[in-house]
Each structure stands twice: as structure tokens, then as C-alpha cells.
C-alpha positions in Angstrom: 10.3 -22.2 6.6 13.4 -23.9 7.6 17.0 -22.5 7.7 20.9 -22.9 9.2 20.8 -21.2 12.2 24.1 -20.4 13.8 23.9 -20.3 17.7 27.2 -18.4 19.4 27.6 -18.3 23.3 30.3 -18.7 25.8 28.0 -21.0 28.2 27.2 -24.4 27.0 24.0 -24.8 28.6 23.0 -21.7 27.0 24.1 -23.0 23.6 22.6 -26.2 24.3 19.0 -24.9 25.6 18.9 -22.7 22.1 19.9 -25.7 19.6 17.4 -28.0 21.1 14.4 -25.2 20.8 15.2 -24.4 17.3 15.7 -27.9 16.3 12.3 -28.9 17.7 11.2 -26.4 15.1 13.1 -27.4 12.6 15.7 -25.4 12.0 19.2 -26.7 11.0 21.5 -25.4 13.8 25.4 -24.4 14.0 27.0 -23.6 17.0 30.2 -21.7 18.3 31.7 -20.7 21.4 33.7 -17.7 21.0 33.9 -14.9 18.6 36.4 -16.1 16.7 35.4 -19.2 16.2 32.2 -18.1 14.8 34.1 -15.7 12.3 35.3 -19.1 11.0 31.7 -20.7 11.0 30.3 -17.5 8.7 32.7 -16.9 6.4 33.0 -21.0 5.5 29.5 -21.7 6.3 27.3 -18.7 5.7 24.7 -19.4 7.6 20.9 -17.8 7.0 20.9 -16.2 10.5 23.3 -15.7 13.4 22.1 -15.4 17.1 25.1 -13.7 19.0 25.5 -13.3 22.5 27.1 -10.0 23.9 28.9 -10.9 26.4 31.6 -13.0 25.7 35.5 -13.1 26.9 38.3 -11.9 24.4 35.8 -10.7 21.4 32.4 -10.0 22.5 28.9 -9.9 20.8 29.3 -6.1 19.3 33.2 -6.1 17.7 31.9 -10.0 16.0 28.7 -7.8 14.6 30.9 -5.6 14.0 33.3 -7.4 11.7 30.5 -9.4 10.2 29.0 -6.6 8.9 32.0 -5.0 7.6 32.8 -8.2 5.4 30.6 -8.1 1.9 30.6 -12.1 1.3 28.6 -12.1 4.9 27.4 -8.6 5.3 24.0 -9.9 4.4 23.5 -12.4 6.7 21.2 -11.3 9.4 22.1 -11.2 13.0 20.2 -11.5 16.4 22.1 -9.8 19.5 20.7 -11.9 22.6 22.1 -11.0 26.1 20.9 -10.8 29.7 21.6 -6.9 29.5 17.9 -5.2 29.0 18.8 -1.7 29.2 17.6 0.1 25.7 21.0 2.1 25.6 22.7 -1.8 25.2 20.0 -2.3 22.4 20.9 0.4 20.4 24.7 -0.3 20.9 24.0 -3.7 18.9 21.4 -1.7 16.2 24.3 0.5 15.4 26.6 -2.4 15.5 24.8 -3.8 12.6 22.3 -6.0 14.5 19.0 -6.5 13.1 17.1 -7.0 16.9 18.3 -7.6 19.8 16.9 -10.1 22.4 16.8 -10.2 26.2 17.6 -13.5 28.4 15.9 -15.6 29.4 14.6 -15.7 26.1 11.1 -16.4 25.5 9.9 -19.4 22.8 7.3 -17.5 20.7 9.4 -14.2 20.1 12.2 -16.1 19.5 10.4 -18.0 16.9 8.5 -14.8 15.1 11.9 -12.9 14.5 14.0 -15.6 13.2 11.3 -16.4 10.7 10.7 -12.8 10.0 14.3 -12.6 9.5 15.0 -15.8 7.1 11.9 -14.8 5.0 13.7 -11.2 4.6 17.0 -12.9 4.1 15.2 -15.4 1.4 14.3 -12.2 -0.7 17.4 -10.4 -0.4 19.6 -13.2 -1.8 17.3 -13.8 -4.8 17.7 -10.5 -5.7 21.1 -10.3 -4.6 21.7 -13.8 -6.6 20.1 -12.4 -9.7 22.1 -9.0 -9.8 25.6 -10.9 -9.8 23.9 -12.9 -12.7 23.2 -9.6 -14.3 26.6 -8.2 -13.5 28.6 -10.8 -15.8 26.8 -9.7 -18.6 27.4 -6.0 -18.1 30.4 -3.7 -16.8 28.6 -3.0 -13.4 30.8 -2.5 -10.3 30.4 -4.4 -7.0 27.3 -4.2 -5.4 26.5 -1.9 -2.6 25.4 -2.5 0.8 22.9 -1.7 3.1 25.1 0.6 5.3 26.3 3.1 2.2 22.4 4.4 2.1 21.8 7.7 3.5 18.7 8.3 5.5 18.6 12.6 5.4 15.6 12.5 2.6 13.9 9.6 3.7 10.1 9.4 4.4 8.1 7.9 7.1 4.4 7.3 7.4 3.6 7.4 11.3 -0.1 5.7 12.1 -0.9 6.6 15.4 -3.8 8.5 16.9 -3.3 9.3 20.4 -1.8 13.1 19.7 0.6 13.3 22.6 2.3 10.1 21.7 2.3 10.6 17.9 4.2 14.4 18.7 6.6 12.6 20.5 7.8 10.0 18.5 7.9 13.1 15.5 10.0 14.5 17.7 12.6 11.7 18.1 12.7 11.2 14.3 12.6 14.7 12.9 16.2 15.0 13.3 17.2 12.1 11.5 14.9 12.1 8.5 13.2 14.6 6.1 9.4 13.6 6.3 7.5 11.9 9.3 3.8 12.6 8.3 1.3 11.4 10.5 -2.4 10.1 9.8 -4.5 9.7 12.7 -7.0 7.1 10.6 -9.8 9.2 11.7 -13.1 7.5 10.2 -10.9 4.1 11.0 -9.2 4.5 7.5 -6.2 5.3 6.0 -6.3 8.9 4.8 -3.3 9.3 3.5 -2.7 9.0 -0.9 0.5 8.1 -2.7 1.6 5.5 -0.3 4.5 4.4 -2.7 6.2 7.1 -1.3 7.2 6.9 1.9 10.3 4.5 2.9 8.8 3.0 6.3 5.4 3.0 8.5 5.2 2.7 11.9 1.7 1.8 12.9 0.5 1.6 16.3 -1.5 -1.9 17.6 -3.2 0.7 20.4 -5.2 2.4 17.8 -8.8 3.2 18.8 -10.8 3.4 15.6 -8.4 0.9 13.3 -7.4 -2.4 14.2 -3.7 -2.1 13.2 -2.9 -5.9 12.4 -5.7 -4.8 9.4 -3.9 -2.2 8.2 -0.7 -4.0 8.4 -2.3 -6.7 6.3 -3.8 -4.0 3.8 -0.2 -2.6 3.2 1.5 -5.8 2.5 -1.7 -7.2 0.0 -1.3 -3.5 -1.9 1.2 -4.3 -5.0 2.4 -0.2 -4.5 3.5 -0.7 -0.4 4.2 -4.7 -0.7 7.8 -4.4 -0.2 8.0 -1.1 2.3 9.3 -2.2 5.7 6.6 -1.8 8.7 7.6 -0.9 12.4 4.6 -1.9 14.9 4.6 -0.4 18.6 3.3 -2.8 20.6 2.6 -3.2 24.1 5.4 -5.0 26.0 4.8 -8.6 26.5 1.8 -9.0 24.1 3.4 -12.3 22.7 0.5 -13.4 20.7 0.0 -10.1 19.3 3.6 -9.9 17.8 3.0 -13.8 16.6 0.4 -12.1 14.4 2.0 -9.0 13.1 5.3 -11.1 12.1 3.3 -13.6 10.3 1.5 -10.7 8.3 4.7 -9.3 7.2 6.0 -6.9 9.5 9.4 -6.4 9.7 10.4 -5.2 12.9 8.7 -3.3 16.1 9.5 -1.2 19.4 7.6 -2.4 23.1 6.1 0.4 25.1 7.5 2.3 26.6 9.3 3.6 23.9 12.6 4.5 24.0 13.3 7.4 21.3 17.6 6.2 20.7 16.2 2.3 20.4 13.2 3.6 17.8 15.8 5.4 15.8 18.1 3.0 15.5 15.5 0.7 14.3 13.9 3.2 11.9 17.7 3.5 10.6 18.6 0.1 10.0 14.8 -0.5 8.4 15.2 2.4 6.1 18.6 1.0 4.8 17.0 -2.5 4.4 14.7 -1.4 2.3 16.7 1.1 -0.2 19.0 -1.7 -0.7 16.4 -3.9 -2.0 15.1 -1.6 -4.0 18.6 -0.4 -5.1 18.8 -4.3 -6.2 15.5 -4.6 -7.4 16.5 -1.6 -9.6 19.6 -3.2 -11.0 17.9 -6.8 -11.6 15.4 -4.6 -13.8 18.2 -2.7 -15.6 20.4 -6.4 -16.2 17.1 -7.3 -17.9 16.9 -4.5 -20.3 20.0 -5.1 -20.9 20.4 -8.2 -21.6 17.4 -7.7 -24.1 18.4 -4.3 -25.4 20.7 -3.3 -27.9 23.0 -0.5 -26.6 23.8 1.5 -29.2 20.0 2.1 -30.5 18.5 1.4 -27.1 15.7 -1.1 -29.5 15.5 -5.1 -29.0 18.1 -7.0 -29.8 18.0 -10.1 -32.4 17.9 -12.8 -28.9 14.3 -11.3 -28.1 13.7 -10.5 -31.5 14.0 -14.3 -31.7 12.3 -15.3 -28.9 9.7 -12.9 -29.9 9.0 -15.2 -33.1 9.1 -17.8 -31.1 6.1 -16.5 -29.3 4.6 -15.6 -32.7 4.8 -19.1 -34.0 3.2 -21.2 -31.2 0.8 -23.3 -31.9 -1.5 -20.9 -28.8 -1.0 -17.6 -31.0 -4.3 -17.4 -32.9 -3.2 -14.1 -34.2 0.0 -15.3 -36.7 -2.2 -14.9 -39.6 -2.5 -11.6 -38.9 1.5 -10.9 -38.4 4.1 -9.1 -40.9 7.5 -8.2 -40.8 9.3 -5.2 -42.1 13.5 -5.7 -42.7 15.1 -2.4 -43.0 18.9 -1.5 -44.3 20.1 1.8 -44.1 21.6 2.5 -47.2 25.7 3.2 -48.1 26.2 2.8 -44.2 29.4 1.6 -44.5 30.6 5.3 -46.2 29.2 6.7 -42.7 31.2 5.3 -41.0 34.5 5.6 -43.7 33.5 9.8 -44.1 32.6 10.6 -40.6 33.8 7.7 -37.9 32.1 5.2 -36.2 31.2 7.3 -33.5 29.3 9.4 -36.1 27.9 5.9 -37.1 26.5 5.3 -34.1 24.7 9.0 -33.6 22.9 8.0 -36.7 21.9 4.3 -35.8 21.0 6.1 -32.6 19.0 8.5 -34.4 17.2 6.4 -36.9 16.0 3.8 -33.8 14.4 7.1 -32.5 12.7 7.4 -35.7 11.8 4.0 -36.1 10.2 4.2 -32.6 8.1 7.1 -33.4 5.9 6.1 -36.1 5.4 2.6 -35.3 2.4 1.4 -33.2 2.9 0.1 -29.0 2.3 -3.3 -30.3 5.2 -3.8 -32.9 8.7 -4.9 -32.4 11.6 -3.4 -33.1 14.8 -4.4 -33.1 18.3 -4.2 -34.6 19.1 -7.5 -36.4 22.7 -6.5 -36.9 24.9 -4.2 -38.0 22.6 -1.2 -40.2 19.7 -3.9 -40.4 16.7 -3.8 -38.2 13.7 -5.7 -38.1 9.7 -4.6 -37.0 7.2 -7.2 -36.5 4.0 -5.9 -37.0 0.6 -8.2 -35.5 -2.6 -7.6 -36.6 -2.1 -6.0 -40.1 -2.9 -6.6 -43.5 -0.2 -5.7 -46.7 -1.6 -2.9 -47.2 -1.4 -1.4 -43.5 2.6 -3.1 -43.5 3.5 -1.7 -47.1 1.5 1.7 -46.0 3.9 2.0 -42.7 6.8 1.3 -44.4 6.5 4.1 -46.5 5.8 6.2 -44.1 9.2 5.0 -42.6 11.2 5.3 -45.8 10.0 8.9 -45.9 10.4 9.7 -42.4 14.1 8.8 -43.2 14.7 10.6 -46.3 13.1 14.1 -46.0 14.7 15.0 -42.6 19.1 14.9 -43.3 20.6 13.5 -40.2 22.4 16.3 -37.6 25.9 14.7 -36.7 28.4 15.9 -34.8 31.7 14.8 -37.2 29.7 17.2 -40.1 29.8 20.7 -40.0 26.6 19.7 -42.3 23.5 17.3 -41.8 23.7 14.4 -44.0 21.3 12.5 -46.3 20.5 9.3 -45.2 17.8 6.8 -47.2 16.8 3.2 -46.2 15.8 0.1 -47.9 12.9 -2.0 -47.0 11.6 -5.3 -47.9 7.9 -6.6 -45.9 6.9 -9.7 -45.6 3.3 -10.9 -44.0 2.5 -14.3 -43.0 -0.3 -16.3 -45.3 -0.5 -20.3 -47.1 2.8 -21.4 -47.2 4.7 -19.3 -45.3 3.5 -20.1 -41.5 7.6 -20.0 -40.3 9.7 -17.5 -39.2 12.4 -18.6 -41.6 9.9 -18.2 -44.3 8.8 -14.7 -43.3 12.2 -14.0 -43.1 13.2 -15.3 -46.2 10.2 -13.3 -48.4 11.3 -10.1 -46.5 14.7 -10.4 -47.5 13.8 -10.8 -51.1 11.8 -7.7 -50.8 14.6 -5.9 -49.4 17.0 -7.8 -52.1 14.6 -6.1 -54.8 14.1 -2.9 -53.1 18.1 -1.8 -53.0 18.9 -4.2 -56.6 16.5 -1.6 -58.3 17.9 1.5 -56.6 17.5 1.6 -52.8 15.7 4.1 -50.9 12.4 2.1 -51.8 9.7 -0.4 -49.9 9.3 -3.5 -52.1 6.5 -6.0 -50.4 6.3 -9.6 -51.2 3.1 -11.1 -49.7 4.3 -14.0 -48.3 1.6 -16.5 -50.5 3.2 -19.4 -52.7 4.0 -17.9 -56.2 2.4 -14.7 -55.8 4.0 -11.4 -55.1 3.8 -8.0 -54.7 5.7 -4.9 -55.3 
């Protein structure tokens, strides 16, 4: 996986000696020399990842991480502190500067390789998702995204895999503070013990287990649909190169070398946490543009675009269940004196209210949807007339016997509908032909009086009423 890597350092052979080992694997490299030049560089340039080094004269490695992260257009972009400090309390000052790992000169190859490709692969999923929740804001009246750093961390949860005891009550200790659950499973047996797994918002699994191998269990969590996106810490032996090569090309997101150092495993448990609540805050969002954008938001049914595509799907040539399709048009009657009597926000409690009846007495596999104004449309597969005309009676009654409870009438109110069905048959293998025989049947159904079910079976020259 290739990406635009942007190298900062005050030292040119540094610079030069990290350029020419990430462009011998292929990564497209940027380079600055000073903080503020490499403000400049992200904010024009946005680069997929930024290697920073601390020390630097005027601005150093922390305030640039710093001001990075406190910019939303860039606050995304992840960033790699490297520095010849190796003393954990200098980690954890870039982890709470916004760093996503932190890396100790003289740097070695094979780390260096694992977290930037662990990093751009996290990076890859966070702007697709980031990419399709701006698409879904300019169809909605959704505020600015969040990021990462708004998350709070007091109710989070944490699976801890670790069985040596001694160890496992320490590392509880460091984070018990800090979060609301740390349960621990020992995998006694060599398994996983624990159930619900799509609960927890981290796990932290030891590669010095005696009965598991860990790498397994860090490929079982990533291959299980419930725990595929849940961020996993690995504590791993300082050193163990090959080891960590391993985990990060299974999917693990981010790990602590023995011995541990409690500040450094917070920090990382912190800034882990928050990764993965703002994914899933945008995963959450994407799937709520998506209703939307489908949904109707008055009745909460499908709205005529998918009712469309819906037909769409009906018609192919692959569906070898049209035959068996019909369609029911619905028109609430005198609507318009609804809204003239009561208000349109009375209107809309009773389109509101009549969806909810329309949901409850029509199968899991029909469509609903509101076709405009007081018309609505159900597409029915896999029924006969009889089955179509016998539900739409049941509708018509459903909507006449019980008044409607507003809240611009001291009084419920009568409300009726009129509805016209339609099923497919010889000579009427279109949606504009369904659409058309339904419409008649509607036509009829309020010409001779309304609150009636008129069905045309949609055959040539033959109908039915």
C-alpha cells in the first residue's frame, strides 16, 4: 500500500536517510525542515502520514503536533513522533500531544515499515468514511463533524488477555482510573472465554501467553464481523521485530514493549479508544445519511427514489418472481381539509400516524412508501389478487374504524382512504403499466365514493372490482 509520506527534521542527513528508505519501499515522500515550514506542507498538501521529529529549534516536534491536531482540515492525518529521546515520560508527552506512536532513533527498518502501513491502512478507512459523511451532510442539516479528541473515555470498556496474574493486576491497576470496565480473561483451556465481544472498546492481548498463541487470537478478532473494527493493543517483548511484522500485518493497531510503562500504556489506550468511537461515531452517521437519503421524513417509510429503484429491481430481466408482484396506491381521503381545519402540523401527525398503520399490517417483504403528498404506494411480491385485494381491505379498515388522535382537535377525527391494486400478468410486465392499472383502480375507487378498494387485475381487457 503506497502513500505521501511527509518526512520533517532539522538535520539533513536525517531527512535524507528516511526519504531514501521509504522510497525504496515505495512510498511517495515530502520533506520539511522546520515546524513551520511543514505547517505549510499539511495544510496545502495533506499528506497520508507525517513523521515529526521532536527536537527542533524555534517550534519543536510537540507544539507542530500540537497545532496539527488542533486544525479540523488536517486533524486526521496521522502522525509519527520520532526522536533520539527514549525515556517513556517523552513518549507519552507526544501521545497526549496528539501523536499516534512515537519512535526512537536510530530508527530501525522493519518497525518503521509495520507502523506506517498500519497507520495509512487506518487513515484509508477513516477518510472513506470521513469522505462519505460530508457526502451525506449536503443532503441533510447535519453540523460539522466531530473529532477524535471530543470522545470521552470514563464509560469505556477494555478486554485485557493476559494470563500471568501478577502482570494482568497490574496493568488493571494502571487503567482502572481512567476507564469504567477492564475485564480480564486468562484463556484458560487456550480459548477465549469471554461472550459479547461487541462490547468492549479495545483489547489488549498479550504475545507471552502460555496456553494461546496471541497472534491467533488477534487474527480470530479481526476475521469475527462483531470485533472486525475494535482497535487491538499487543504487549510485546522489546525488540521482537519479526513478531510485531506479524501482529501489524494481521490488523493490530498499536502495542506497548516490555517493560511496561503504566503513563505510556494509558496514553495509548486513550488515544486508541478515541480512534475507534470516532469511527464508529462516522460509521453511525454514514448509516443515518443513508436512511435518509432513502426515507421520507415526515412518515419515516421509503421515499418515491427507492420506491423507484425498487421497481427497478422488480423488473429486471434476473427477477423470476415479477409474476408474482402487486401494487397497492393508497390516497387518503379529503386530506387537503386536514390540513385547512387543523394545520399542517396536524397534517403531518396524521400522515405520521397512518405510515404507522400502514407498517403494521403489511408483511417484512412489501414496500412501502410515500409517493407524494397523501399518496403512498406498497409493493407486494409473491401474492395473488386475491391475497393483494384481501390486504387492502384490511388496510382500508384499519384506517376507518380507529378516528385519528391529533393534537389541533380537542376531538379524534375520522379519517378514510382510497385504494386502487394492481398485480402484474400478460400485458402488463412494466412498472408504468402497473402503475397505470393501479391508478385506475384508485380513479374508480374515490369516482364511486371513496373509502373503498377497487382491484384491476392488470390482464389486457379484463378487470376486476
Amino acid at each position: 500500500m503506497t502513500a505521501r509520506v511527509l518526512v520533517v527534521d532539522d538535520v539533513l542527513h536525517n531527512v535524507k536517510l528516511l526519504e531514501a528508505k521509504l522510497r525504496s519501499e515505495y512510498f511517495d515522500v515530502l520533506t520539511a525542515m522546520n515546524g513551520m515550514d511543514a505547517l505549510e506542507i499539511i495544510e496545502k498538501d495533506q499528506p497520508d502520514i507525517i513523521l515529526l521529529d521532536v527536537m527542533m529549534p524555534g517550534m519543536d516536534g510537540f507544539e507542530v503536533c500540537r497545532r496539527v491536531k488542533a486544525n479540523p482540515a488536517v486533524a486526521h492525518i496521522p502522525i509519527i513522533m520520532v526522536t533520539a529521546l527514549d525515556q517513556p515520560k517523552d513518549r507519552v508527552m507526544g501521545l497526549e500531544a496528539g501523536a499516534d506512536d512515537f519512535l526512537t532513533k536510530p530508527i530501525q527498518d522493519l518497525p518503521l515499515f509495520a507502523r506506517v502501513k498500519s497507520l495509512v491502512r487506518l487513515k484509508v478507512l477513516m477518510d472513506e468514511l470521513r469522505i462519505r459523511n460530508s457526502t451525506g451532510q449536503a443532503f441533510t442539516s447535519e453540523g460539522a463533524l466531530q473529532n477524535s479528541a471530543s470522545f470521552k473515555l470514563d464509560d469505556a470498556k477494555i478486554l485485557l488477555i493476559e494470563d500471568y496474574e501478577r502482570v494482568a493486576n497490574r496493568i488493571i491497576g494502571y487503567l482502572d482510573q481512567t476507564v469504567e470496565t477492564v475485564d480480564l480473561d486468562d484463556v484458560s483451556g487456550g480459548t477465549l472465554s469471554t461472550e459479547n465481544m461487541g462490547q468492549y472498546d479495545l483489547f489488549i492481548i498479550s504475545l507471552s501467553l502460555r496456553e494461546a498463541d496471541g497472534l491467533r487470537l488477534c487474527s480470530s478478532i479481526r476475521s469475527n464481523e462483531v470485533t472486525r473494527h475494535t482497535p487491538i493493543l499487543i504487549l510485546i517483548d522489546e525488540g521482537d521485530h519479526a513478531t510485531l511484522i506479524q501482529a501489524m500485518d494481521l490488523g493490530v493497531t498499536d502495542y506497548v514493549t516490555r517493560p511496561i510503562d503504566g503513563n505510556e500504556l494509558l496514553a495509548r489506550v486513550k488515544s486508541q479508544i478515541r480512534h475507534k468511537r470516532f469511527a464508529d461515531y462516522l460509521r453511525g452517521n454514514m448509516q443515518k445519511n443513508m436512511e435518509m437519503a432513502v426515507t421520507d421524513a415526515v412518515t419515516n417509510l421509503y421515499n418515491r427514489h427507492f420506491l423507484d429503484t425498487h421497481l427497478e429491481s422488480v423488473f429486471s430481466q434476473q427477477n423470476e418472481k415479477q409474476a408474482n408482484v402487486s401494487l397497492l396506491m393508497l390516497d387518503i381521503d379529503h386530506f387537503k381539509k386536514v390540513n385547512d381545519t387543523y394545520g399542517h402540523s396536524s397534517g403531518d401527525e396524521v400522515l405520521e400516524e397512518f405510515s404507522k398503520r400502514i407498517t403494521n399490517n403489511i408483511r417484512s417483504i412489501d414496500l412501502a412508501a410515500r409517493y407524494g403528498g397523501e399518496e403512498f404506494v406498497i409493493v407486494m411480491p409473491e401474492t395473488d389478487v386475491e391475497f393483494a385485494l384481501y390486504i387492502a381491505e384490511r388496510l382500508r379498515r384499519t384506517i376507518s374504524d380507529e378516528p385519528f388522535v391529533i393534537s389541533g382537535s380537542e376531538s379524534p377525527i375520522h379519517v378514510t382512504v382510497s385504494i386502487g391494486v394492481s398485480i402484474v400478468g400478460e400485458g402488463c410486465d412494466t412498472r408504468e403499466k402497473l402503475f397505470a392499472e393501479a391508478d385506475k383502480g384508485l380513479y374508480q375507487a374515490k369516482k364511486t365514493g371513496r373509502n373503498k378498494v377497487c382491484g384491476i387485475r392488470c390482464l389486457d381487457n379484463e378487470q376486476a372490482s
